[in-house]
NUPAKE-349712 format. One record per atom (N, C-alpha, C): residue number from 1; residue in three letters; chain; z, y, x. Coordinates in nm, 2 decimals. Example, Ala and Ser with C-alpha at 12.3 -4.5 7.8 and 13.67 -1.06 7.14 Angstrom:
// NUPAKE-349712
+-----+---------+--------+--------+--------+--------+
! num ! residuo ! cadena !     pz !     py !     px !
+-----+---------+--------+--------+--------+--------+
!   1 !     ALA !      A !   0.78 !  -0.57 !   1.32 !
!   1 !     ALA !      A !   0.78 !  -0.45 !   1.23 !
!   1 !     ALA !      A !   0.78 !  -0.33 !   1.32 !
!   2 !     SER !      A !   0.71 !  -0.22 !   1.28 !
!   2 !     SER !      A !   0.71 !  -0.11 !   1.37 !
!   2 !     SER !      A !   0.79 !   0.00 !   1.29 !
+-----+---------+--------+--------+--------+--------+
This chain:
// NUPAKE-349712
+-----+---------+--------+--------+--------+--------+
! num ! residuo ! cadena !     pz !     py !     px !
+-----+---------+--------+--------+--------+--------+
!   1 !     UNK !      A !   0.30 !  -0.97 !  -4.58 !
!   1 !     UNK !      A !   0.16 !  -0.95 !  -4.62 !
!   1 !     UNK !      A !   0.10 !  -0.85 !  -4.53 !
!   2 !     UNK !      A !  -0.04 !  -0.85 !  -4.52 !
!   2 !     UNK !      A !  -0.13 !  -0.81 !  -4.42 !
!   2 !     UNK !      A !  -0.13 !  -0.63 !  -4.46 !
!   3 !     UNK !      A !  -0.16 !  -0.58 !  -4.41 !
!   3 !     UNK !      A !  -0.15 !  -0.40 !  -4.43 !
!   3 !     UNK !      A !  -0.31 !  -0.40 !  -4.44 !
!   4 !     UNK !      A !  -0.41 !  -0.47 !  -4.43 !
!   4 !     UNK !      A !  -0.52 !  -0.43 !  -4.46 !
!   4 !     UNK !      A !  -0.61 !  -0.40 !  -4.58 !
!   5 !     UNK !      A !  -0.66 !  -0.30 !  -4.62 !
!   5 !     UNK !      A !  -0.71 !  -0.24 !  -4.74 !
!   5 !     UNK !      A !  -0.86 !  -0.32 !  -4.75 !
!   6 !     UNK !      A !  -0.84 !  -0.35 !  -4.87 !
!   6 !     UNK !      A !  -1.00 !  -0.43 !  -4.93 !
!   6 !     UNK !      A !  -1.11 !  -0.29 !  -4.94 !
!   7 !     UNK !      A !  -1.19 !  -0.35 !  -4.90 !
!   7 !     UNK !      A !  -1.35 !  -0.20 !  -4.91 !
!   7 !     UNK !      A !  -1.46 !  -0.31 !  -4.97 !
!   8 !     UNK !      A !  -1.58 !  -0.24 !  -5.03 !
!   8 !     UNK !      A !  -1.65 !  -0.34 !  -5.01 !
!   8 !     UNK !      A !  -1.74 !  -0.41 !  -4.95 !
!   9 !     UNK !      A !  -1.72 !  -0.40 !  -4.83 !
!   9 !     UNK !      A !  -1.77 !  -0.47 !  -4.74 !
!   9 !     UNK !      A !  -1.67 !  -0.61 !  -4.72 !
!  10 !     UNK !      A !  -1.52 !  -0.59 !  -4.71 !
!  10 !     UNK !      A !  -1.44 !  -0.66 !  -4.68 !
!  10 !     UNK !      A !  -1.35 !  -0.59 !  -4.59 !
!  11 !     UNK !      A !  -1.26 !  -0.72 !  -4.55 !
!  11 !     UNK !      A !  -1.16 !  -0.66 !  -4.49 !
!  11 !     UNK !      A !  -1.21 !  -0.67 !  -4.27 !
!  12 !     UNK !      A !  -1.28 !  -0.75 !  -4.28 !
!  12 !     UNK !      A !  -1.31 !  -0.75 !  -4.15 !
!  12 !     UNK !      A !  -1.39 !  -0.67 !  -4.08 !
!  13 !     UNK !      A !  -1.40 !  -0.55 !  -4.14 !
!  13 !     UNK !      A !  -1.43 !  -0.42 !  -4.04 !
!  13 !     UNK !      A !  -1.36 !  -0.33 !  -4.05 !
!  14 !     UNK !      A !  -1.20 !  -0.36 !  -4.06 !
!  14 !     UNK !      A !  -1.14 !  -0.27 !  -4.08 !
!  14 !     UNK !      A !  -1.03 !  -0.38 !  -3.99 !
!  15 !     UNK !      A !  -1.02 !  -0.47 !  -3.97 !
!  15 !     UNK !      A !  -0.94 !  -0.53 !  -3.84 !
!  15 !     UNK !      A !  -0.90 !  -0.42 !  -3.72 !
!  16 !     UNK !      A !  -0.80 !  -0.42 !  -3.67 !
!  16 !     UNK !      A !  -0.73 !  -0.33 !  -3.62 !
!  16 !     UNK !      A !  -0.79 !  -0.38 !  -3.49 !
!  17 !     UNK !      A !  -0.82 !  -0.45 !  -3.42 !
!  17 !     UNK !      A !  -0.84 !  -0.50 !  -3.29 !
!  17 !     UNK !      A !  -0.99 !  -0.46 !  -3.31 !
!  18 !     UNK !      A !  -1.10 !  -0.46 !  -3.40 !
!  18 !     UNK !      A !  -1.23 !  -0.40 !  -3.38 !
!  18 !     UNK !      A !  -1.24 !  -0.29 !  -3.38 !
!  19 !     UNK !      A !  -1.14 !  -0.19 !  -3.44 !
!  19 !     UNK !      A !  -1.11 !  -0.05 !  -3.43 !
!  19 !     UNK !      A !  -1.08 !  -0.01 !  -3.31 !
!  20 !     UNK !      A !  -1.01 !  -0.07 !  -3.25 !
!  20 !     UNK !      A !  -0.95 !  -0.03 !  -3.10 !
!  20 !     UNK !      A !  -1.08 !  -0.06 !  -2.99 !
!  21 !     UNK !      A !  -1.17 !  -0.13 !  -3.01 !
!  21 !     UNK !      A !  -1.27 !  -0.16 !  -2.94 !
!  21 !     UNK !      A !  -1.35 !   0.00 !  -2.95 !
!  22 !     UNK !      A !  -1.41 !   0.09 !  -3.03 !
!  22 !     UNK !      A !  -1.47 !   0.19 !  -3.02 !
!  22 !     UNK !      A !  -1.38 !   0.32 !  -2.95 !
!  23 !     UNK !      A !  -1.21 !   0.30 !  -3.00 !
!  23 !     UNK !      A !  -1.14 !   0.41 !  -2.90 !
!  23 !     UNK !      A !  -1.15 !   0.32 !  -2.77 !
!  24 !     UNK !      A !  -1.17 !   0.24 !  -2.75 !
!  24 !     UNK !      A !  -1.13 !   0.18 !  -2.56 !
!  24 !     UNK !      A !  -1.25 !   0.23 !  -2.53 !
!  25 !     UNK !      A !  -1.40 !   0.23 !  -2.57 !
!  25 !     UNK !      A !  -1.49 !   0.28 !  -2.53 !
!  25 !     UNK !      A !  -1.50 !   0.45 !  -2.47 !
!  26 !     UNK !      A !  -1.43 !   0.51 !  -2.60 !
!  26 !     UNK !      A !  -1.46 !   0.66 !  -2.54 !
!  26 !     UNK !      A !  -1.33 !   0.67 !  -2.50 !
!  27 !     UNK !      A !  -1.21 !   0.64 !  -2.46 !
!  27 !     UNK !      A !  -1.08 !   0.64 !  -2.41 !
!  27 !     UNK !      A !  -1.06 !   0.58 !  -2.30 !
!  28 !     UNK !      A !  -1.12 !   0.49 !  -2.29 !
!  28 !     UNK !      A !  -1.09 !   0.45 !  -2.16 !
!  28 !     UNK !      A !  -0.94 !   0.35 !  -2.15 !
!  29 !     UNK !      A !  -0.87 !   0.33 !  -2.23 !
!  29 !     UNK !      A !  -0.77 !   0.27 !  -2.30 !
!  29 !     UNK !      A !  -0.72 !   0.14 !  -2.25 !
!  30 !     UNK !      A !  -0.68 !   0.04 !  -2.37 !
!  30 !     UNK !      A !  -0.62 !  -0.07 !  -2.33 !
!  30 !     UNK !      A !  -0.76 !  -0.15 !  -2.27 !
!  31 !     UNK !      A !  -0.71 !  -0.28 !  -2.18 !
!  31 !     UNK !      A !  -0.80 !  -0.36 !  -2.14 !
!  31 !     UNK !      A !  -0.85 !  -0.48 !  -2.22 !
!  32 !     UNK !      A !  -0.97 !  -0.50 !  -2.18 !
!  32 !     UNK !      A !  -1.03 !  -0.60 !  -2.26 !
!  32 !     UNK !      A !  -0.96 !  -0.68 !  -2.31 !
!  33 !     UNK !      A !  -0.84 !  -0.76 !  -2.23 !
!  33 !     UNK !      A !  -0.78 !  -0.91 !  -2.22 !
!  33 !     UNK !      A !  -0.66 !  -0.82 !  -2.34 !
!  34 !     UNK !      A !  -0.64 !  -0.70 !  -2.37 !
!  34 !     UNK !      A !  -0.54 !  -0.69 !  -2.47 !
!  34 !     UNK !      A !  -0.58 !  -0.68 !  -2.58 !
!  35 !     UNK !      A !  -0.73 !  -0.60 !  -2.62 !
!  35 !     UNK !      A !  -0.78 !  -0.58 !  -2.72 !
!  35 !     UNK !      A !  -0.83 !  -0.76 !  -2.80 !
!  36 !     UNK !      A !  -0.87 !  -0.89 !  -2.67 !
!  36 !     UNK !      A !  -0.88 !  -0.98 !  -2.74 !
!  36 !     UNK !      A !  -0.75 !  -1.08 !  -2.78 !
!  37 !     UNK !      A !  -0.68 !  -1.02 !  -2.70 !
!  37 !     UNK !      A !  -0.51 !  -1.08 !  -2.78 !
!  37 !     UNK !      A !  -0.48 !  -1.04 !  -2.93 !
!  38 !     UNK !      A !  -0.54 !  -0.91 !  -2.93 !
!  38 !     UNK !      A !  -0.51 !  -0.83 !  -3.02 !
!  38 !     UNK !      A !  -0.53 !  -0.83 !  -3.17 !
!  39 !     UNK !      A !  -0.71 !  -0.89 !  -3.10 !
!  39 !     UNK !      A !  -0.76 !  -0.98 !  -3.21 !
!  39 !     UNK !      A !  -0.74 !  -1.09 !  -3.27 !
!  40 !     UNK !      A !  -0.71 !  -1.18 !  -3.16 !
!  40 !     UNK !      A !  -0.67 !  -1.32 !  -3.21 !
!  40 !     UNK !      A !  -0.55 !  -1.31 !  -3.27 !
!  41 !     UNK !      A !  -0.50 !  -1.23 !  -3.25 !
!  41 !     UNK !      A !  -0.35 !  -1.21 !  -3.36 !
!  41 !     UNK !      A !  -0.43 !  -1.18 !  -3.47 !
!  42 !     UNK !      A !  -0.46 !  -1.08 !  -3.50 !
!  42 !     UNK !      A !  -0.53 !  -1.02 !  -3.64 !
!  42 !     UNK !      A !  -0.60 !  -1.18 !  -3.69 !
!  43 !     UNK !      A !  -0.65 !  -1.22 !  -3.65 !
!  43 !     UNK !      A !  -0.76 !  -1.37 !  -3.71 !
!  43 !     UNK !      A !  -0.62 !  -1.44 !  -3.77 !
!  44 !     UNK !      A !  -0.53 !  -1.49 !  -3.66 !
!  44 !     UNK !      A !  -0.41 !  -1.54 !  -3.70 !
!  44 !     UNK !      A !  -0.36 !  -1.48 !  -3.83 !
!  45 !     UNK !      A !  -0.31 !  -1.38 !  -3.79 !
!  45 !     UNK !      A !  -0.22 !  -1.33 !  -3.97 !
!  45 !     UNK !      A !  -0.36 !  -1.37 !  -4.07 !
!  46 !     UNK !      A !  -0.46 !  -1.34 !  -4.05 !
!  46 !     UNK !      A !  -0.55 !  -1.34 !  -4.17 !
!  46 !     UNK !      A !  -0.57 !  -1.49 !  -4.22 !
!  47 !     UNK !      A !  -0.54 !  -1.56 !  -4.12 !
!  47 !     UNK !      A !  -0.53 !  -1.72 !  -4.16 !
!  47 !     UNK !      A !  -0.35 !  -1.74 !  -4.23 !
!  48 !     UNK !      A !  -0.29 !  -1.71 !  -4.17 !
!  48 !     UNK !      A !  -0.11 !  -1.72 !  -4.23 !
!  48 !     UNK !      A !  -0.12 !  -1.68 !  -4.40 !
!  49 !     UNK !      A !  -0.19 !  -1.52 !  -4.42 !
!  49 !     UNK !      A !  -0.19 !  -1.48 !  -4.54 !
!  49 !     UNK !      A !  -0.27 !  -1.55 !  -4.64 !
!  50 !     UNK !      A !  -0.40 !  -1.61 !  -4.56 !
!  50 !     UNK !      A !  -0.49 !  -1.69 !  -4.69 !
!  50 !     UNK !      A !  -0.37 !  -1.85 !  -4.75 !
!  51 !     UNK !      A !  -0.31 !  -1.91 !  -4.62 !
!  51 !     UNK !      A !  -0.24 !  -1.98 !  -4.62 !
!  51 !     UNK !      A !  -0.15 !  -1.99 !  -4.76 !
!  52 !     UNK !      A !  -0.06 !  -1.84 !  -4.72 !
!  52 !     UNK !      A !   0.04 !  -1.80 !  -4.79 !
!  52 !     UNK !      A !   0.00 !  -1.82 !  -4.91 !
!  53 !     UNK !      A !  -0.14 !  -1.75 !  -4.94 !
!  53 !     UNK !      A !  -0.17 !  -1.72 !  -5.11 !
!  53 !     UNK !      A !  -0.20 !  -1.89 !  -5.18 !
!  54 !     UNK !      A !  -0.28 !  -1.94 !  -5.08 !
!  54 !     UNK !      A !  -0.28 !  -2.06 !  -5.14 !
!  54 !     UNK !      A !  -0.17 !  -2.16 !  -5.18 !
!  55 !     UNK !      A !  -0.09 !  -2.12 !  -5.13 !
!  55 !     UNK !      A !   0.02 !  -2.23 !  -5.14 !
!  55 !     UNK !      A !   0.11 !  -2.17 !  -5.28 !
!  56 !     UNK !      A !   0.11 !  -2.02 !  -5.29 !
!  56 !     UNK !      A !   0.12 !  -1.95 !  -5.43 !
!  56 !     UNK !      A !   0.02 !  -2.00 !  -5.51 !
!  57 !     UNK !      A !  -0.05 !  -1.99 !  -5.50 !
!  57 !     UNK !      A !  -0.17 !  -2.06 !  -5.64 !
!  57 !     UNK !      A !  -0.14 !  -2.17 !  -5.70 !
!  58 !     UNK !      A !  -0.14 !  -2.26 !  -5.59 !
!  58 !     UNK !      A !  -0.08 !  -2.40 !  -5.60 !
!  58 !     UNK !      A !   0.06 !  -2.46 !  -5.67 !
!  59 !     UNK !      A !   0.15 !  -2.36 !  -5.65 !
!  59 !     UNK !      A !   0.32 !  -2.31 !  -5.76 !
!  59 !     UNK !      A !   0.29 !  -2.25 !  -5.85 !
!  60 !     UNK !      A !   0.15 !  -2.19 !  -5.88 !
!  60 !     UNK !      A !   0.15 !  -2.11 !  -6.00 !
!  60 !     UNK !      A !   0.19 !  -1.97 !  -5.98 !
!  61 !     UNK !      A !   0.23 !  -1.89 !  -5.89 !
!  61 !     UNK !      A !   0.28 !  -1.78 !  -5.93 !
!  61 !     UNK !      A !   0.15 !  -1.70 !  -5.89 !
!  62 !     UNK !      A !   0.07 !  -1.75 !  -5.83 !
!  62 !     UNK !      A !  -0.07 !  -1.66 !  -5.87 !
!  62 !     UNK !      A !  -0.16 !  -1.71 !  -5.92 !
!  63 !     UNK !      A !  -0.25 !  -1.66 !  -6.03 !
!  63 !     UNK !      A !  -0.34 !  -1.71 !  -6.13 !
!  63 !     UNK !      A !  -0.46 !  -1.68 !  -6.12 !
!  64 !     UNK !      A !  -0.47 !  -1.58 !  -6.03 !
!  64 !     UNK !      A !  -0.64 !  -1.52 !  -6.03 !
!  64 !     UNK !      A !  -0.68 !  -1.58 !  -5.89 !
!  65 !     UNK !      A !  -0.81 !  -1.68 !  -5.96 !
!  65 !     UNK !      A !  -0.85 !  -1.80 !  -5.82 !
!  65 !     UNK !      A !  -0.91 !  -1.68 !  -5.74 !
!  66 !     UNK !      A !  -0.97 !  -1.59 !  -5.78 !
!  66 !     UNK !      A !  -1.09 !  -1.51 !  -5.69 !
!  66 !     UNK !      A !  -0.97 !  -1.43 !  -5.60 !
!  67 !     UNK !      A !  -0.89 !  -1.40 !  -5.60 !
!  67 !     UNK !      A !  -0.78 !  -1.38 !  -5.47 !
!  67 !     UNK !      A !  -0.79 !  -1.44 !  -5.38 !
!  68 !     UNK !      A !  -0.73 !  -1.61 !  -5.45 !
!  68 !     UNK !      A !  -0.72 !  -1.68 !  -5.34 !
!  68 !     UNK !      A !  -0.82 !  -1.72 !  -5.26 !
!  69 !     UNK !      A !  -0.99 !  -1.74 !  -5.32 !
!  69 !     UNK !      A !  -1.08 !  -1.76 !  -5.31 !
!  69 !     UNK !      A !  -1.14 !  -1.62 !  -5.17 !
!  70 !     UNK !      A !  -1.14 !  -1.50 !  -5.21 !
!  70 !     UNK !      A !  -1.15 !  -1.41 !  -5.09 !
!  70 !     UNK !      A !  -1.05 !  -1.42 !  -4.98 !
!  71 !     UNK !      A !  -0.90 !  -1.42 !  -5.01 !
!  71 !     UNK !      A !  -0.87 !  -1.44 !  -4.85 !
!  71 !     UNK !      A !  -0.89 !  -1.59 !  -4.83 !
!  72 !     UNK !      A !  -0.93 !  -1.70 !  -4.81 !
!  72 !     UNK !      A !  -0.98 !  -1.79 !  -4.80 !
!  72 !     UNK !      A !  -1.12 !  -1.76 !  -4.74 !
!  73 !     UNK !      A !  -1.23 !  -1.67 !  -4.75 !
!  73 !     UNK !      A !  -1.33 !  -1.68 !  -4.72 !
!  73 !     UNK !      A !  -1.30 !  -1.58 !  -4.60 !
!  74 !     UNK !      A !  -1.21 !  -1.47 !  -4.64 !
!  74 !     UNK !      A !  -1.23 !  -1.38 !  -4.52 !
!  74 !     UNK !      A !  -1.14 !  -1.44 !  -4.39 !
!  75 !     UNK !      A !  -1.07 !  -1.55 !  -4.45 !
!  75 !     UNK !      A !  -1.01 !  -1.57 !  -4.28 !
!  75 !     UNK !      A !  -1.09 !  -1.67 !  -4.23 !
!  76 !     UNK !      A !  -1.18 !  -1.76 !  -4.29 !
!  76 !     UNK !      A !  -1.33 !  -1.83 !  -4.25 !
!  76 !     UNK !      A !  -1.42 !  -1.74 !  -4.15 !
!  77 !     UNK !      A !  -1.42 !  -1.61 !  -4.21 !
!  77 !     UNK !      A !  -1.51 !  -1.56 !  -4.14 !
!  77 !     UNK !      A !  -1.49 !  -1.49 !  -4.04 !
!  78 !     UNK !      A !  -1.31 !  -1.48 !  -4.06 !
!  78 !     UNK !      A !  -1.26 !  -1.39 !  -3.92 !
!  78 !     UNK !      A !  -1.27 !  -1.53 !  -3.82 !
!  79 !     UNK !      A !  -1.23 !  -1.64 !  -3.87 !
!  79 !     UNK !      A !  -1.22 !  -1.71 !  -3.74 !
!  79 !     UNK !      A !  -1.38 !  -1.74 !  -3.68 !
!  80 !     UNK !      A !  -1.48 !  -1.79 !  -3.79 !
!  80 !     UNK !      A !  -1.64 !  -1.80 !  -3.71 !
!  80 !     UNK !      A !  -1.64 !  -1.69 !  -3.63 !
!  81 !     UNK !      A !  -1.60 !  -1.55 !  -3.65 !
!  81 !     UNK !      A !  -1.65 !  -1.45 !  -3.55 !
!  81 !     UNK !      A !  -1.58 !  -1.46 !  -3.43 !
!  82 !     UNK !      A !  -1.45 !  -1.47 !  -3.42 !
!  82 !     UNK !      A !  -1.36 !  -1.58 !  -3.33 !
!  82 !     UNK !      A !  -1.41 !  -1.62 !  -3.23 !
!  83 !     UNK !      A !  -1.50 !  -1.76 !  -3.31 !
!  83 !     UNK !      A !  -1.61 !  -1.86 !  -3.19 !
!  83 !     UNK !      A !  -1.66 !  -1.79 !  -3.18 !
!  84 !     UNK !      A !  -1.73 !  -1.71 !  -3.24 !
!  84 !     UNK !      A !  -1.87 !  -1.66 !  -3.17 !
!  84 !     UNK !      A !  -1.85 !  -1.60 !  -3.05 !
!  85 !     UNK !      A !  -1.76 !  -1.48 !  -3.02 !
!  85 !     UNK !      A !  -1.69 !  -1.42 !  -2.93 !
!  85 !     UNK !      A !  -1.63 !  -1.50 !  -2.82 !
!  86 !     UNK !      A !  -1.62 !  -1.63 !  -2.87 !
!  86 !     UNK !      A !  -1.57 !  -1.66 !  -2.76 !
!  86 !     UNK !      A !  -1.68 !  -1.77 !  -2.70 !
!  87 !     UNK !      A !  -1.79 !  -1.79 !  -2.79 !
!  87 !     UNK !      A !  -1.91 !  -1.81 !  -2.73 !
!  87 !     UNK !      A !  -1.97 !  -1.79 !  -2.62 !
!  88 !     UNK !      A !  -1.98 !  -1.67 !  -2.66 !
!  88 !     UNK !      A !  -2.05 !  -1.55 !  -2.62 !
!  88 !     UNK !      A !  -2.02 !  -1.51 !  -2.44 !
!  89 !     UNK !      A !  -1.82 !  -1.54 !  -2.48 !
!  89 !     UNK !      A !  -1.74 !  -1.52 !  -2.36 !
!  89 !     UNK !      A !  -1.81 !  -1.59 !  -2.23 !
!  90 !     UNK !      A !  -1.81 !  -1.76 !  -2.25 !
!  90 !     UNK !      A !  -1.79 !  -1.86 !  -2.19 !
!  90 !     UNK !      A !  -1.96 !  -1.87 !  -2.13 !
!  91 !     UNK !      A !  -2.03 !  -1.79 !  -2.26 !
!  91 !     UNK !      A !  -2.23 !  -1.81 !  -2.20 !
!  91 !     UNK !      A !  -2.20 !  -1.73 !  -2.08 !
!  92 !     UNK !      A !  -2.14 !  -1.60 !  -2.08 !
!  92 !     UNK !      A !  -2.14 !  -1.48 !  -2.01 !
!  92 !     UNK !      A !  -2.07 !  -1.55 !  -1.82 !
!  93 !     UNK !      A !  -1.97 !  -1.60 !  -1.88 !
!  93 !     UNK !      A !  -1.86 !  -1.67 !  -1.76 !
!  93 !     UNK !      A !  -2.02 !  -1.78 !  -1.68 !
!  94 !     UNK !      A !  -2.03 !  -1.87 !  -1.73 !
!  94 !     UNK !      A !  -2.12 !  -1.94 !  -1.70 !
!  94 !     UNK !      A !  -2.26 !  -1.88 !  -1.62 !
!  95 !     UNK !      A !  -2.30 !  -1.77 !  -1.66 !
!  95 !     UNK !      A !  -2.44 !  -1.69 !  -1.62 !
!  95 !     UNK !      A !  -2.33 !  -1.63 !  -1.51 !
!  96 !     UNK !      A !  -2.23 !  -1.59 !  -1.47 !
!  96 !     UNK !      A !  -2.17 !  -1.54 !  -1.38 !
!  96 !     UNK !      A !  -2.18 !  -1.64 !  -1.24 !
!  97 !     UNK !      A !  -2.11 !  -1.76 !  -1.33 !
!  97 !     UNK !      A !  -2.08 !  -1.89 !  -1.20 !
!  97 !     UNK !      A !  -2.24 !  -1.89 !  -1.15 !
!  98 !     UNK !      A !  -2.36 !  -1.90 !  -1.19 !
!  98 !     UNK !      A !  -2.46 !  -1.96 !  -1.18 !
!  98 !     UNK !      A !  -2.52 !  -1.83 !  -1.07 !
!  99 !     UNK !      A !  -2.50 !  -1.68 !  -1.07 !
!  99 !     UNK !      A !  -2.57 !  -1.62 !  -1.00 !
!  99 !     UNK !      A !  -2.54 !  -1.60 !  -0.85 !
! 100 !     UNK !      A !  -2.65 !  -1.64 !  -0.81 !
! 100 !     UNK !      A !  -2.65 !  -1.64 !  -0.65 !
! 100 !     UNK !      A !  -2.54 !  -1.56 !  -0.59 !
! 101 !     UNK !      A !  -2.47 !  -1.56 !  -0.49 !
! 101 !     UNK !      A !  -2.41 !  -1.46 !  -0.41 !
! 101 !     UNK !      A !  -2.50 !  -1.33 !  -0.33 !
+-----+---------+--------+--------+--------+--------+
């Protein structure tokens, strides 16, 4: 199971790879390409554990749908942020290829 603490906002601003993005700012720290490994792992487990719970619900050993129902939506929304990022990546890559020398 995931070590991440429910707030009410949720659990995805408390993702350990978004965290490390504000120390690499003032630190100077790990590099980009590890902080986004870092993340896509974090999306990963959060998909494994919604997985996990679901397949408990489904045996019955867990009963409260609004469980499975949150991590189910928070790993939806950890992966849209996912694309977006990596949207975002590829506009950036693209506007790069495109400018003059």
């Amino acid at each position: 199971m995931s070590s991440f603490k429910i707030n009410p906002i949720g659990r995805l601003s408390s993702l350990p790879a978004l965290d490390k993005l504000s120390e690499t700012k003032k630190a100077g720290g790990e590099s980009f390409g590890t902080m986004l490994k870092s993340f896509v792992k974090d999306v990963n487990d959060l998909q494994m554990e919604s997985s996990d719970i679901e397949k408990k619900f489904m045996a019955g050993e867990i009963t409260d749908v609004h469980q499975v129902m949150l991590a189910s939506e928070e790993a939806s929304v950890a992966f849209e942020l996912l694309m977006e990022i990596r949207n975002k990546l590829l506009d950036s890559y693209r506007e790069i290829i495109r400018t003059p020398v």
